[in-house]
PyMOL Python script that loads the backbone (N, CA, C, O; Angstrom):
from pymol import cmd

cmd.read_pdbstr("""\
ATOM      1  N   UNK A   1      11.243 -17.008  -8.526  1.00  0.00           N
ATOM      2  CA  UNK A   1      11.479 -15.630  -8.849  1.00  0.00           C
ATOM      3  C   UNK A   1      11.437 -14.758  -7.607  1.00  0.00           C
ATOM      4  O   UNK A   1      12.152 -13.757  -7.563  1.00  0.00           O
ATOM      5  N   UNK A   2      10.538 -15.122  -6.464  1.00  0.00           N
ATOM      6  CA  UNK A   2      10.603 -14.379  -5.687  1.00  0.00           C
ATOM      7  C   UNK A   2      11.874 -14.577  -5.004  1.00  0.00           C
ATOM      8  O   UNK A   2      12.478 -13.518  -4.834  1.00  0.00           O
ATOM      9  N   UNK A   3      12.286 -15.306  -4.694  1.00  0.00           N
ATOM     10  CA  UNK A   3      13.507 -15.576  -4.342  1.00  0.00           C
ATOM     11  C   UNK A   3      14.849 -14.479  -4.387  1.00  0.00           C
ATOM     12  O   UNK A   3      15.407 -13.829  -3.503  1.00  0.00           O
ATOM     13  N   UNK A   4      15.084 -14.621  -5.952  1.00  0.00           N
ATOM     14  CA  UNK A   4      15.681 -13.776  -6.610  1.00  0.00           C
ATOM     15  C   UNK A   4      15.521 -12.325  -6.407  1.00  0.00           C
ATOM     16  O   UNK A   4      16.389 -11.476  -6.610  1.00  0.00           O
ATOM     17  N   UNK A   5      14.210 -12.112  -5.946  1.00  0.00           N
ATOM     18  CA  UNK A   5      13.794 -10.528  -6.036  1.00  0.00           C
ATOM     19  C   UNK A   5      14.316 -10.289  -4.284  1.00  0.00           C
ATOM     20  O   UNK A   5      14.760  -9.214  -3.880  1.00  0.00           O
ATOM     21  N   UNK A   6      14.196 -11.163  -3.665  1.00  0.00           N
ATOM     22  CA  UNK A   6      14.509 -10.635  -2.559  1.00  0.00           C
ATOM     23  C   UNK A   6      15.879 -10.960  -2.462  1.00  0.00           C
ATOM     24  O   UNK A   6      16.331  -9.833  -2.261  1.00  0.00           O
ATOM     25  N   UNK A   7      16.597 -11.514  -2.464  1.00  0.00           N
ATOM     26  CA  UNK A   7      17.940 -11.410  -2.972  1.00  0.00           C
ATOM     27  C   UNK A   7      18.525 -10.306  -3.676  1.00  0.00           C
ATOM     28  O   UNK A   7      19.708 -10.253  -3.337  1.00  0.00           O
ATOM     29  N   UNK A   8      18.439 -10.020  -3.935  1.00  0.00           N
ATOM     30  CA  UNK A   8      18.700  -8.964  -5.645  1.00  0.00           C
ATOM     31  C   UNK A   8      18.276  -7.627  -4.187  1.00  0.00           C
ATOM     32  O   UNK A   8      18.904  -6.569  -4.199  1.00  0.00           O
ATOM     33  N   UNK A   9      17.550  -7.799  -3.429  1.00  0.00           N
ATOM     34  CA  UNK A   9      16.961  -6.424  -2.579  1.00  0.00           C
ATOM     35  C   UNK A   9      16.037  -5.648  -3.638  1.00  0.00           C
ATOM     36  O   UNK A   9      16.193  -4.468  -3.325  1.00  0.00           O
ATOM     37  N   UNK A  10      15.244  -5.692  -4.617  1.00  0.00           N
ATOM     38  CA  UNK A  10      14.185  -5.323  -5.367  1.00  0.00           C
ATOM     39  C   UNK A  10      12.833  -4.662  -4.675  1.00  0.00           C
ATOM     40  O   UNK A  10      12.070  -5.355  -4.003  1.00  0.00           O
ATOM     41  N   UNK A  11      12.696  -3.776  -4.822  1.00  0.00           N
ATOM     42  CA  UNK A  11      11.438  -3.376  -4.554  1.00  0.00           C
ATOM     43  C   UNK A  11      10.815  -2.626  -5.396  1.00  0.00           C
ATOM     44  O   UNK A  11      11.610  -2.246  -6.256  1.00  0.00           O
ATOM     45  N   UNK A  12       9.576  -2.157  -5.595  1.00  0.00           N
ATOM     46  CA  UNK A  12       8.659  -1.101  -6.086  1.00  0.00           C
ATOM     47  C   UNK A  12       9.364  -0.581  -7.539  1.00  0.00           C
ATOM     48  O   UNK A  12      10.433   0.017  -7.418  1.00  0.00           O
ATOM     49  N   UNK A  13       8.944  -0.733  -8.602  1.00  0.00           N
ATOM     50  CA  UNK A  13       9.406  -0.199 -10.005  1.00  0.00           C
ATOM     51  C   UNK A  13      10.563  -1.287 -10.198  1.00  0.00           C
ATOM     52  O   UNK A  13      11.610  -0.640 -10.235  1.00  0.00           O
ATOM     53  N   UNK A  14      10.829  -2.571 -10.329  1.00  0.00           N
ATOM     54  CA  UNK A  14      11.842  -3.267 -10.590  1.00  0.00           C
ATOM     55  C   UNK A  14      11.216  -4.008 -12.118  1.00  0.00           C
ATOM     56  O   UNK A  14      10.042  -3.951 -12.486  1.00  0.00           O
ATOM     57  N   UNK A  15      12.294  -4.655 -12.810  1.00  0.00           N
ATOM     58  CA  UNK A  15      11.607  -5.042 -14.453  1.00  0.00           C
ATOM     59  C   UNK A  15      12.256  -6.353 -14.210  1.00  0.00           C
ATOM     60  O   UNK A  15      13.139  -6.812 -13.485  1.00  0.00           O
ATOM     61  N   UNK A  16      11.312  -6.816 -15.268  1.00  0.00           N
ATOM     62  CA  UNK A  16      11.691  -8.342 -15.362  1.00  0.00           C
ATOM     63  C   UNK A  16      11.726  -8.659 -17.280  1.00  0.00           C
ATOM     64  O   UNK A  16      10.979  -8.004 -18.008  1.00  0.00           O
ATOM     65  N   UNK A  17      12.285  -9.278 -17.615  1.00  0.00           N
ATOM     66  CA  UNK A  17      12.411 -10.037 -19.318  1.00  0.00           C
ATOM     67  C   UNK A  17      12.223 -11.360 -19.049  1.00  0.00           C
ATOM     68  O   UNK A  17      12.584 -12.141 -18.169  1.00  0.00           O
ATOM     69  N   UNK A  18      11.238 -11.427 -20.524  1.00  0.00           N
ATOM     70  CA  UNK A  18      11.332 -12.644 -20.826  1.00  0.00           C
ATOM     71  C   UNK A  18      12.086 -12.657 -21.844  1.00  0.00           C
ATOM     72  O   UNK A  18      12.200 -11.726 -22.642  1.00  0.00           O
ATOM     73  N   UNK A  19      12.878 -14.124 -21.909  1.00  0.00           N
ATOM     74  CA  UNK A  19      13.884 -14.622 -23.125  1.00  0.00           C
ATOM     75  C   UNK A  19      13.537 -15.790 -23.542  1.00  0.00           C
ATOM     76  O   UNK A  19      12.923 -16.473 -22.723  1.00  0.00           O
ATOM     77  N   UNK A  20      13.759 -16.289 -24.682  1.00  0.00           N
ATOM     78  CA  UNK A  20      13.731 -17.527 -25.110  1.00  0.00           C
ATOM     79  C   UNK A  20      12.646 -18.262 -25.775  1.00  0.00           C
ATOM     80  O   UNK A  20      11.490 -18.167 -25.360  1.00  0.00           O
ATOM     81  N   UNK A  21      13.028 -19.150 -27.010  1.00  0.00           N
ATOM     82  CA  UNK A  21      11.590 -19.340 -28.139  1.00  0.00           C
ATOM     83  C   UNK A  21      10.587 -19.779 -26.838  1.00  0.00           C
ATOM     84  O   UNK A  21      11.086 -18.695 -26.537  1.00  0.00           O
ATOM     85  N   UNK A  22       9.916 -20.133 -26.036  1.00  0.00           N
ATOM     86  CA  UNK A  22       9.045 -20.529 -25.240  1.00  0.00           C
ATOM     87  C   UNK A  22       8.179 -19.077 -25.419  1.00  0.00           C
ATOM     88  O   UNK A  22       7.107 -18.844 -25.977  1.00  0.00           O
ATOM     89  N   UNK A  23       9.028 -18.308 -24.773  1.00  0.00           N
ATOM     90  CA  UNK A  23       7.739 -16.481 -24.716  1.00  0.00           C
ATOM     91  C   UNK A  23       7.424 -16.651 -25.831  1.00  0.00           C
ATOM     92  O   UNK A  23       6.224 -16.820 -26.051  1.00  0.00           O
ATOM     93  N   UNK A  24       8.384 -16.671 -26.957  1.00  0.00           N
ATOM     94  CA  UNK A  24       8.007 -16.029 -28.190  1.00  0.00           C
ATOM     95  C   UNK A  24       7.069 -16.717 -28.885  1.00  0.00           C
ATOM     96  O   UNK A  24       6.071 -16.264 -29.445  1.00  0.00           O
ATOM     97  N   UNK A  25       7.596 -18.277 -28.790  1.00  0.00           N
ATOM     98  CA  UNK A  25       6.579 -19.266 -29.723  1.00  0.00           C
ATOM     99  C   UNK A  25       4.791 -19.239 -29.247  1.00  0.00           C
ATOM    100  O   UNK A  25       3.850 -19.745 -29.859  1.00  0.00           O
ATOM    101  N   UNK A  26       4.776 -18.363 -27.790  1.00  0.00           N
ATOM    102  CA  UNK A  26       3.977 -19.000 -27.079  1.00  0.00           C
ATOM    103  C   UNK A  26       2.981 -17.603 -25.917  1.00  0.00           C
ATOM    104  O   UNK A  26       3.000 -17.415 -24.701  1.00  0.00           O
ATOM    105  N   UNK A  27       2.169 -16.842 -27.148  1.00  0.00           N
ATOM    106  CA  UNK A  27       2.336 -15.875 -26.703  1.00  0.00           C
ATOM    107  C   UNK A  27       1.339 -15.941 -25.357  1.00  0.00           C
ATOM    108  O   UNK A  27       1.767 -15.391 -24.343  1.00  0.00           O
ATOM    109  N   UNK A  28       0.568 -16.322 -25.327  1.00  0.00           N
ATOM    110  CA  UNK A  28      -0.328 -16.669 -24.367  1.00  0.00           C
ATOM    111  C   UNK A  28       0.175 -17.381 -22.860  1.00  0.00           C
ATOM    112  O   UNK A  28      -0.504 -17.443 -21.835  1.00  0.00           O
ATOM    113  N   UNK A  29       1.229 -17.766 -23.014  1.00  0.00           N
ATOM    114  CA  UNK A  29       2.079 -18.110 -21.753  1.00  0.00           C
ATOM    115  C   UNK A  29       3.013 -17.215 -21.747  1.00  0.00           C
ATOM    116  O   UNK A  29       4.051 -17.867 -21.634  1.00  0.00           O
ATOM    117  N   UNK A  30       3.249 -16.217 -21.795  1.00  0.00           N
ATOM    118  CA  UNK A  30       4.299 -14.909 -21.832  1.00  0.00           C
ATOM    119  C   UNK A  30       3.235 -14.006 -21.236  1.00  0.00           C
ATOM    120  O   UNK A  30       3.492 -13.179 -20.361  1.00  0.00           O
ATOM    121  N   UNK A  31       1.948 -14.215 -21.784  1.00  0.00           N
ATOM    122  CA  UNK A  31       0.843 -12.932 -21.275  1.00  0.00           C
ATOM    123  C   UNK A  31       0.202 -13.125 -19.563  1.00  0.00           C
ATOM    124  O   UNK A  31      -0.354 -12.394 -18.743  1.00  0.00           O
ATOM    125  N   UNK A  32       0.625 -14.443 -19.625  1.00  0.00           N
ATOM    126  CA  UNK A  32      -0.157 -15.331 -18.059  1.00  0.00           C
ATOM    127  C   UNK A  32       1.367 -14.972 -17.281  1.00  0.00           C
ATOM    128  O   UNK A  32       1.431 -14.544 -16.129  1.00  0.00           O
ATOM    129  N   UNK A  33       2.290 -15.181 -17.960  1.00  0.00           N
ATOM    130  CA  UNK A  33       3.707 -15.485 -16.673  1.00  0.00           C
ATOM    131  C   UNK A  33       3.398 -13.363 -16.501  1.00  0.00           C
ATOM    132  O   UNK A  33       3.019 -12.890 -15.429  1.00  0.00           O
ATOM    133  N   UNK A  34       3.577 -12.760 -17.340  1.00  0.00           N
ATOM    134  CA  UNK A  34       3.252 -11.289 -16.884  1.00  0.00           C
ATOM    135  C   UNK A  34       2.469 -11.243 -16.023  1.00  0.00           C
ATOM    136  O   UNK A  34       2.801 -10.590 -15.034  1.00  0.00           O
ATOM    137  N   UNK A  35       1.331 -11.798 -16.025  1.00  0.00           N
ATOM    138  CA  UNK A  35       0.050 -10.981 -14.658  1.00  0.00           C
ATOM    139  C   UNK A  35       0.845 -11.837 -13.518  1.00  0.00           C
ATOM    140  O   UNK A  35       0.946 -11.245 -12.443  1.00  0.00           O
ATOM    141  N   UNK A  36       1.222 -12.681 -13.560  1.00  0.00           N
ATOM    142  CA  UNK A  36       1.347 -12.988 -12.609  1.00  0.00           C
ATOM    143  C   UNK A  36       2.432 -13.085 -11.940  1.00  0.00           C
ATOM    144  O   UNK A  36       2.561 -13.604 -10.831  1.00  0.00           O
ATOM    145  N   UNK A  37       3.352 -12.522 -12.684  1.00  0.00           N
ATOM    146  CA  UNK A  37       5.049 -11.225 -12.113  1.00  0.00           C
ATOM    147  C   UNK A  37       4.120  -9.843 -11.520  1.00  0.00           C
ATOM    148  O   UNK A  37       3.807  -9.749 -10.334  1.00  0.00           O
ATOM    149  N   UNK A  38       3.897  -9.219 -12.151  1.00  0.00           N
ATOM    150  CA  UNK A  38       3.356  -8.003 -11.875  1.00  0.00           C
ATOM    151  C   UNK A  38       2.267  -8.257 -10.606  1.00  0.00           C
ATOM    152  O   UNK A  38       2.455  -7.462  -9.686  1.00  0.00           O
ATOM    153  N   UNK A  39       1.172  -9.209 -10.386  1.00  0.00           N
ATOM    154  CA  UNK A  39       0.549  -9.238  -9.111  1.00  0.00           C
ATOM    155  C   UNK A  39       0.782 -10.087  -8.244  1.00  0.00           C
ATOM    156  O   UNK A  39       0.042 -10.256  -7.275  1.00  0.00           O
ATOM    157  N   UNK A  40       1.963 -10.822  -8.483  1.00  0.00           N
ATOM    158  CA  UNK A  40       2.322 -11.722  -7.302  1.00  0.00           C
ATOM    159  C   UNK A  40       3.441 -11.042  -6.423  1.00  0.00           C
ATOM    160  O   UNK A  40       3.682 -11.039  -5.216  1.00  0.00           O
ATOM    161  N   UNK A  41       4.096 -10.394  -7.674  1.00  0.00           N
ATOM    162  CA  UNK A  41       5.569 -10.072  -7.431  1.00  0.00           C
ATOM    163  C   UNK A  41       6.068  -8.501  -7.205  1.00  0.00           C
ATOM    164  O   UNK A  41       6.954  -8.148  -6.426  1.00  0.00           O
ATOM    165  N   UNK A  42       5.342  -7.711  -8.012  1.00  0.00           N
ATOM    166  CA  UNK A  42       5.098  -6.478  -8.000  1.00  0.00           C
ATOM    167  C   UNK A  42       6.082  -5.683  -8.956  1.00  0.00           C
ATOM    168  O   UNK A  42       6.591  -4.599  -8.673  1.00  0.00           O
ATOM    169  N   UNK A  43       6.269  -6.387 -10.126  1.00  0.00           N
ATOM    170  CA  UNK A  43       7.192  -6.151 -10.706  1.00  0.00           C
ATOM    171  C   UNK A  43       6.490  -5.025 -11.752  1.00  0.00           C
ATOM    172  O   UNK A  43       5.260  -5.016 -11.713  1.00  0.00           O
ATOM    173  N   UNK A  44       7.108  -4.106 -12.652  1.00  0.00           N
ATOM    174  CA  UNK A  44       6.766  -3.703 -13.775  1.00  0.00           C
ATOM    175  C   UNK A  44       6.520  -4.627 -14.707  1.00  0.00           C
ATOM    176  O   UNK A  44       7.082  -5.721 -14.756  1.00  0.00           O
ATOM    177  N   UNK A  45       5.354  -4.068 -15.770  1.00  0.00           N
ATOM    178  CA  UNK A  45       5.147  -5.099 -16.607  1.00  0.00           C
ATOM    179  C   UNK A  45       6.459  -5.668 -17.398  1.00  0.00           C
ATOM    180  O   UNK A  45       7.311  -4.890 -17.828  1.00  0.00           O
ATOM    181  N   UNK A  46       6.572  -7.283 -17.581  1.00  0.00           N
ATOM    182  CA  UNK A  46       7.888  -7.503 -17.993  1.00  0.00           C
ATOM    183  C   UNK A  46       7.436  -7.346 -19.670  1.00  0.00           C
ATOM    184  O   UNK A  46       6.320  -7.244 -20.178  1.00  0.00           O
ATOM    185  N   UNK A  47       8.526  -7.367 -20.155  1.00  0.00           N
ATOM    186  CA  UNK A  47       9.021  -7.594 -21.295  1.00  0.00           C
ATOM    187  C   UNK A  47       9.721  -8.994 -21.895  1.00  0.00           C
ATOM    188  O   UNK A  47      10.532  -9.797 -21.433  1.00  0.00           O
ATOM    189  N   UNK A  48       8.841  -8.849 -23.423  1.00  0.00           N
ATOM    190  CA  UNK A  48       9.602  -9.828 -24.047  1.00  0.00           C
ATOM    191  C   UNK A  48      10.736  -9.788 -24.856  1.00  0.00           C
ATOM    192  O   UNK A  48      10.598  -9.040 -25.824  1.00  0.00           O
ATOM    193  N   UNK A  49      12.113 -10.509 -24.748  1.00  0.00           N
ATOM    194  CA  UNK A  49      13.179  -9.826 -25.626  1.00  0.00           C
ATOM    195  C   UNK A  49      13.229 -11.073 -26.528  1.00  0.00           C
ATOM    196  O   UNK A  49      13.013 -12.258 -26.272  1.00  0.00           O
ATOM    197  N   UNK A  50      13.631 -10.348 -27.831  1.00  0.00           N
ATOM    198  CA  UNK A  50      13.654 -11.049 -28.907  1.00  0.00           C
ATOM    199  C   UNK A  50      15.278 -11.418 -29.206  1.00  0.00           C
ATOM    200  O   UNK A  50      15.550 -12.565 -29.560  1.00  0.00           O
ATOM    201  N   UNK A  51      16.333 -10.424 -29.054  1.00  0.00           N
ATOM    202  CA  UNK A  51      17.452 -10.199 -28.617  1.00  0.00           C
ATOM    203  C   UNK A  51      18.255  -9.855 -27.749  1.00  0.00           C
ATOM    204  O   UNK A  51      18.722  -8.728 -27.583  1.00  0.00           O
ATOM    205  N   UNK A  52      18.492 -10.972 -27.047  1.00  0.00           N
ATOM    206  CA  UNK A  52      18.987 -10.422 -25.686  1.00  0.00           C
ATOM    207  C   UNK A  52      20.599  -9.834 -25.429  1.00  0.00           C
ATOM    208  O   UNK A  52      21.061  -9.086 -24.567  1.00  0.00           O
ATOM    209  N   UNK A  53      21.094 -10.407 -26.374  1.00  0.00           N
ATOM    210  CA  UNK A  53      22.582  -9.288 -26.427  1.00  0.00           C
ATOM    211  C   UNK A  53      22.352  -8.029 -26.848  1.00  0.00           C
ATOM    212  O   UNK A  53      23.258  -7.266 -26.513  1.00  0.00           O
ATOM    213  N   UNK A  54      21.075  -7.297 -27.737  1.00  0.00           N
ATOM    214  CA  UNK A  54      20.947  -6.451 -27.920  1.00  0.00           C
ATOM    215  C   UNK A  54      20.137  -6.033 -26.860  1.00  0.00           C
ATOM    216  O   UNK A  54      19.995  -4.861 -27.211  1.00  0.00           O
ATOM    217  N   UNK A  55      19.509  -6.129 -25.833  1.00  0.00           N
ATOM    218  CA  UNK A  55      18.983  -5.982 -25.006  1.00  0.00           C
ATOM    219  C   UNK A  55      19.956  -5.398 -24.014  1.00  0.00           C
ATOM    220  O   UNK A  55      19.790  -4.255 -23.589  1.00  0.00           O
ATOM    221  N   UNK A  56      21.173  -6.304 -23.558  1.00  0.00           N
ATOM    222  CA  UNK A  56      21.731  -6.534 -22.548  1.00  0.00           C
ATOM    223  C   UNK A  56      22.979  -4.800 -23.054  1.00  0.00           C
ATOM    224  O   UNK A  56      23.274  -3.803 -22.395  1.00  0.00           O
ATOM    225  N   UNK A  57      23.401  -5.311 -24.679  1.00  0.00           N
ATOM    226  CA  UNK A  57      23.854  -3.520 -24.529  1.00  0.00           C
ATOM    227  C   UNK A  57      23.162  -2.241 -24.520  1.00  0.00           C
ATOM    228  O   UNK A  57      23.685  -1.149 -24.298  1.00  0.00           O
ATOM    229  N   UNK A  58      21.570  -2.542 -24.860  1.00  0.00           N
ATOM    230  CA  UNK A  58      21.297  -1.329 -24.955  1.00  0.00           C
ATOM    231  C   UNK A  58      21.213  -0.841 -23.170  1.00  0.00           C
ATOM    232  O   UNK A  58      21.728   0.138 -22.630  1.00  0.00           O
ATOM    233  N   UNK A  59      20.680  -1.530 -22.794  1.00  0.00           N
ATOM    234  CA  UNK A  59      20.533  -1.368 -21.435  1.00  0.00           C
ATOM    235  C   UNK A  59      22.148  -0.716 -20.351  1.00  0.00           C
ATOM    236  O   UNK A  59      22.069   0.094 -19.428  1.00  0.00           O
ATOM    237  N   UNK A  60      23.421  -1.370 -20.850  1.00  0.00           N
ATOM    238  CA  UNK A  60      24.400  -0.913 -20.336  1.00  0.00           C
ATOM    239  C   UNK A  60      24.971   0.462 -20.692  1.00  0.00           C
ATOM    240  O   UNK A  60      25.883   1.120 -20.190  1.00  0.00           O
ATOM    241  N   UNK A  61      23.802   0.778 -22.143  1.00  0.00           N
ATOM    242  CA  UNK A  61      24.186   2.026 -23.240  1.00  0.00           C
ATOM    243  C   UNK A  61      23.678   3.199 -21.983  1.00  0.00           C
ATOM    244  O   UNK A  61      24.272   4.207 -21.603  1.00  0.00           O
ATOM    245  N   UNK A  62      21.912   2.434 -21.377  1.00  0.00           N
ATOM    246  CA  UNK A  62      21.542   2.987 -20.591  1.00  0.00           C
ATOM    247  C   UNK A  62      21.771   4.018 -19.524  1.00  0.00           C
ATOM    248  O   UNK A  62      21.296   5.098 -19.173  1.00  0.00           O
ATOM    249  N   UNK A  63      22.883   3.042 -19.113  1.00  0.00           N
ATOM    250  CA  UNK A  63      23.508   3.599 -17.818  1.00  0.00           C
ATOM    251  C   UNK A  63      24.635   4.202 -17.957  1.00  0.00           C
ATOM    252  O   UNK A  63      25.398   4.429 -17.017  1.00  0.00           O
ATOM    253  N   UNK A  64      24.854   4.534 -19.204  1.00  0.00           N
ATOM    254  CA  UNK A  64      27.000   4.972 -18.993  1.00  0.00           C
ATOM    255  C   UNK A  64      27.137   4.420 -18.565  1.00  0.00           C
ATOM    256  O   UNK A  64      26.459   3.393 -18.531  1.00  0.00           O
ATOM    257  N   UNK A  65      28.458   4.723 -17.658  1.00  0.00           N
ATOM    258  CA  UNK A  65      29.254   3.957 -16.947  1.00  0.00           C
ATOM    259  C   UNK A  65      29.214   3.456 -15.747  1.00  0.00           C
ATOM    260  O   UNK A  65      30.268   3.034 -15.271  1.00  0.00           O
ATOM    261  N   UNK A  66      27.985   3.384 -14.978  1.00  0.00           N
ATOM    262  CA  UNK A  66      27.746   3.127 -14.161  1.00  0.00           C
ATOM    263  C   UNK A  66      26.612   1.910 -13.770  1.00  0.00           C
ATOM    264  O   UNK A  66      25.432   2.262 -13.738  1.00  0.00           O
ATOM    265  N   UNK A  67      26.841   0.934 -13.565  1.00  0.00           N
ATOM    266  CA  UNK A  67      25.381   0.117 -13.039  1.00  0.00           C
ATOM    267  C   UNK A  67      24.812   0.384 -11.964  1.00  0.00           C
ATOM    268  O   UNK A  67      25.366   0.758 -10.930  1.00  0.00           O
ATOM    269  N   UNK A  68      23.136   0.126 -12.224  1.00  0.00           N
ATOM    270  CA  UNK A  68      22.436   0.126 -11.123  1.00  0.00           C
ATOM    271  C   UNK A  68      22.900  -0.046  -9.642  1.00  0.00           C
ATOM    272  O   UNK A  68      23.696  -0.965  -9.449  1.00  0.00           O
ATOM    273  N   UNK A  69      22.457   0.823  -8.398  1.00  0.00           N
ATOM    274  CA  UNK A  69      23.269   0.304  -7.446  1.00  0.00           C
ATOM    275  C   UNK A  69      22.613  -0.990  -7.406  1.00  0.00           C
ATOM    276  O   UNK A  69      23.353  -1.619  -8.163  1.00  0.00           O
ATOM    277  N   UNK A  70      21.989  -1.562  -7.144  1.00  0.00           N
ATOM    278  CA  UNK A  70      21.528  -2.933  -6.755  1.00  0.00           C
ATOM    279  C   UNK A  70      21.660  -3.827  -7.791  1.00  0.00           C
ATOM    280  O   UNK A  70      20.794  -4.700  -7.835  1.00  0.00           O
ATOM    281  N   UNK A  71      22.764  -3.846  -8.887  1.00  0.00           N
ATOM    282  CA  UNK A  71      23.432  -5.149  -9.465  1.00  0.00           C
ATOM    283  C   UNK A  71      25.158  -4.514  -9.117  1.00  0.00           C
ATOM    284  O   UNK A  71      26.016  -5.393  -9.034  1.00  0.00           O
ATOM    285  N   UNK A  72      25.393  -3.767  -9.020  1.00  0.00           N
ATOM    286  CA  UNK A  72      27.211  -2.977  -9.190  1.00  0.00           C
ATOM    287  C   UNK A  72      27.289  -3.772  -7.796  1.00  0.00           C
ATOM    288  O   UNK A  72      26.592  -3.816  -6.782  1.00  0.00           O
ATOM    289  N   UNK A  73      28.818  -4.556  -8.367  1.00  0.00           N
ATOM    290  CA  UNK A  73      29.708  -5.260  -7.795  1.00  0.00           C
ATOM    291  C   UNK A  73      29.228  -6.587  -6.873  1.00  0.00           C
ATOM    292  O   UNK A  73      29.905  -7.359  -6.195  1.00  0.00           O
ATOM    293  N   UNK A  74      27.536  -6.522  -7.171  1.00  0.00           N
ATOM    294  CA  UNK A  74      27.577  -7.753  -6.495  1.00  0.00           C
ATOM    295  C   UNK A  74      26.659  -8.860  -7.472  1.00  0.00           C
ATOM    296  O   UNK A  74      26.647 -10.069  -7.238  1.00  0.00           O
ATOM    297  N   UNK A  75      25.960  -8.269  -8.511  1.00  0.00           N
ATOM    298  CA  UNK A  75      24.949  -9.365  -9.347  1.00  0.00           C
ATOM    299  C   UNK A  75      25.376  -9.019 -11.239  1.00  0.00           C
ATOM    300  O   UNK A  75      24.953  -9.631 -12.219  1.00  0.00           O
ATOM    301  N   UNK A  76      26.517  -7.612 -11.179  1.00  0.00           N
ATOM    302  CA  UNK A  76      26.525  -7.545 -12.523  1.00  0.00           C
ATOM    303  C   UNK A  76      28.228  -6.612 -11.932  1.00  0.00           C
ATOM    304  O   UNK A  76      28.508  -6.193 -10.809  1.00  0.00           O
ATOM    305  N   UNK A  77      29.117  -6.568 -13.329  1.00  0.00           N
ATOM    306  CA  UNK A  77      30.008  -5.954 -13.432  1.00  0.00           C
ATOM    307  C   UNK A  77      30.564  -5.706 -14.847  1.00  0.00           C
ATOM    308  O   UNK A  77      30.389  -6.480 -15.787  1.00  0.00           O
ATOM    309  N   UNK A  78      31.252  -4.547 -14.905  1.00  0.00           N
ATOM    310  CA  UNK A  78      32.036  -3.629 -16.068  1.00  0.00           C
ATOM    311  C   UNK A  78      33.448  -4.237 -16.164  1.00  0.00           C
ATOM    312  O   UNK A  78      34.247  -4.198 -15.228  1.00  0.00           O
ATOM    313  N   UNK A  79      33.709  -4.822 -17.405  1.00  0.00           N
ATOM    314  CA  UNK A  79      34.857  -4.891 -17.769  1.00  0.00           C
ATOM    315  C   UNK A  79      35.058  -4.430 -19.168  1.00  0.00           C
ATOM    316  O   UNK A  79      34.362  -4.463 -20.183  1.00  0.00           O
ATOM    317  N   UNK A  80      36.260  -3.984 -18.875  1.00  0.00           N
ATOM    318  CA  UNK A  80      36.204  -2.984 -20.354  1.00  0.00           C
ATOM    319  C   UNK A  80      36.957  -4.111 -21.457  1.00  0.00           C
ATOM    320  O   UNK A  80      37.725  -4.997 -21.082  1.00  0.00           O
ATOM    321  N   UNK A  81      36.594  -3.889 -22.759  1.00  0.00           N
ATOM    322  CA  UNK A  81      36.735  -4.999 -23.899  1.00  0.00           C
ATOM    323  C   UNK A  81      38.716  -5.405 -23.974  1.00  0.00           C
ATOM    324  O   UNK A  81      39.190  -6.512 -24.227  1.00  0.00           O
ATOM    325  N   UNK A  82      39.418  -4.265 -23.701  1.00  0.00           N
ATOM    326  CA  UNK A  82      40.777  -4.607 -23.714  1.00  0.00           C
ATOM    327  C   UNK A  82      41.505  -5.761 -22.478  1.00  0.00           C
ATOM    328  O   UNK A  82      42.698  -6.061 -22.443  1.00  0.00           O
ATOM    329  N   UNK A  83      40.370  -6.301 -21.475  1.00  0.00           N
ATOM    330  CA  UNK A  83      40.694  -7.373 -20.640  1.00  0.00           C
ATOM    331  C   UNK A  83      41.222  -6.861 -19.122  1.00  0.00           C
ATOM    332  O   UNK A  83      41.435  -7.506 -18.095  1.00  0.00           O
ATOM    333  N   UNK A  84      41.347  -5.351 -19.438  1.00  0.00           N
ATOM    334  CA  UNK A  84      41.357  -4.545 -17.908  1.00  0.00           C
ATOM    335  C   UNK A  84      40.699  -4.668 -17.025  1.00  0.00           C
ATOM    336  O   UNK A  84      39.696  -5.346 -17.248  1.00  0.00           O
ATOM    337  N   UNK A  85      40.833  -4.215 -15.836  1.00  0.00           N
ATOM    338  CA  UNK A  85      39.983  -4.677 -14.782  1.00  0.00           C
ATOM    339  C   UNK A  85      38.976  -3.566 -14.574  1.00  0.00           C
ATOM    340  O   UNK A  85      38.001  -4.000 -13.961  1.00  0.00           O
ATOM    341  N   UNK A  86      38.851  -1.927 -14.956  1.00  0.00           N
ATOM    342  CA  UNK A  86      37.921  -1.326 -15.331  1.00  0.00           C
ATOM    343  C   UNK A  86      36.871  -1.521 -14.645  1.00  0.00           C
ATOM    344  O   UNK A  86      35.824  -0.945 -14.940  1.00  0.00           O
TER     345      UNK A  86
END
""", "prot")
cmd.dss("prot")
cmd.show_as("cartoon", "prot")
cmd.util.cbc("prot")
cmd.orient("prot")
């Protein structure tokens, strides 16, 4: 993960999700992988998603039309549903 975070260029106030029956089935290893995002890594406390397509639009609902600078055009991108390049 750290990896990723420095990649990604992440610093100070960045979020992390958890996905997948493992968090969910397993809450006590979702509560350990948190402390230890947040004090290893310095992340905001993460979150567990239960739905991650609903996750993934509310979050793009988030932003209008614009993504974060630090995913736009190089870790995330907008394409509009008619197959345009948008």
């Amino acid at each position: 993960m750290a990896a990723g975070r420095d990649a990604a260029g992440l610093t100070g106030g960045w979020s992390v999700t958890l996905g997948g029956g493992v968090f969910r089935g397993c809450p006590q290893f979702a509560e350990a992988l948190r402390t230890r995002i947040v004090a290893e890594l310095g992340a905001d406390p993460p979150v567990v998603v239960d739905d991650p397509p609903r996750a993934v639009l509310a979050a793009l609902r988030a932003h209008g039309h614009r993504l974060p600078a630090a995913l736009a055009g190089r870790w995330a991108w907008r394409r509009p549903l008619d197959g345009g390049q948008g």
